[in-house]
N, C-alpha and C positions, 0 to 999 in steps of 0.2 A: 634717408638723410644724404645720403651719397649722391641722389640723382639732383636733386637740390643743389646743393652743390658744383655738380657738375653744371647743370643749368644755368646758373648763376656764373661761372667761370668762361660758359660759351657767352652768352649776352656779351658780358664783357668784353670778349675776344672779338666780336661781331662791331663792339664800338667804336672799340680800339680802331679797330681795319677801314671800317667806313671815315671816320675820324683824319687819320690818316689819309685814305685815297681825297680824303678833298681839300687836305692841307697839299698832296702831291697837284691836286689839277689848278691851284692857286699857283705853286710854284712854277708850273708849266707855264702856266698864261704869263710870268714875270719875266721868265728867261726866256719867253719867245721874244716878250717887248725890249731886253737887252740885248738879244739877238740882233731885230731887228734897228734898234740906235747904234750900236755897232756900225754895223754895214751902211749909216748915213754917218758918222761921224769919217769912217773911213774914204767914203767919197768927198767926203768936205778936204781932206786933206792932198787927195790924188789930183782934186780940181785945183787947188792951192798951189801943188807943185809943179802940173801941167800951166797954172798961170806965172809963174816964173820961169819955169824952162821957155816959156815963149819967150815975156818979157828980157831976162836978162840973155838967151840964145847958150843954155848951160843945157849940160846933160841933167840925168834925173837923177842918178848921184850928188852932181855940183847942186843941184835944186832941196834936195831933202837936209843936204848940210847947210843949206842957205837959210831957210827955214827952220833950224833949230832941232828937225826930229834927230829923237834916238835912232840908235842900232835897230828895238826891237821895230819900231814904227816904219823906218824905213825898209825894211822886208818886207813890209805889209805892204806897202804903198810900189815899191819899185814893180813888181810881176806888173803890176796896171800901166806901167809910164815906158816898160820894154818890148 
């Protein structure tokens, strides 16, 4: 009865895990594609700012406040415009 049991308790555990690693290779494939929109969104904004520091002839400081970004956005953006 016991092995039964135990059988029954491995299956399970067997399901469980396969279950799991294909709900993790789901979530891989989603956080690569927010990965990579990230790093296009973030270009959209570096080109945005690089096209006002042209236009108005501002630093990328004066550019990023021109543009409305945050604190945290413009960290992101400045290292690309220095």
């Amino acid at each position: 009865m016991s092995s039964v049991i135990a059988h029954i308790e491995e299956r399970g555990r067997r399901e469980a895990e396969k279950q799991f690693l294909a709900e993790k290779k789901i979530w891989d494939l989603e956080k690569k594609d927010l990965t990579q929109e990230s790093g296009e969104m973030l270009s959209t904004l570096v080109i945005l700012a690089q096209k006002t520091m042209i236009k108005l002839g501002c630093s990328a400081q004066n550019a990023c406040a021109q543009l409305g970004y945050s604190d945290s956005i413009c960290q992101k953006v400045l290292p690309f415009l220095n």
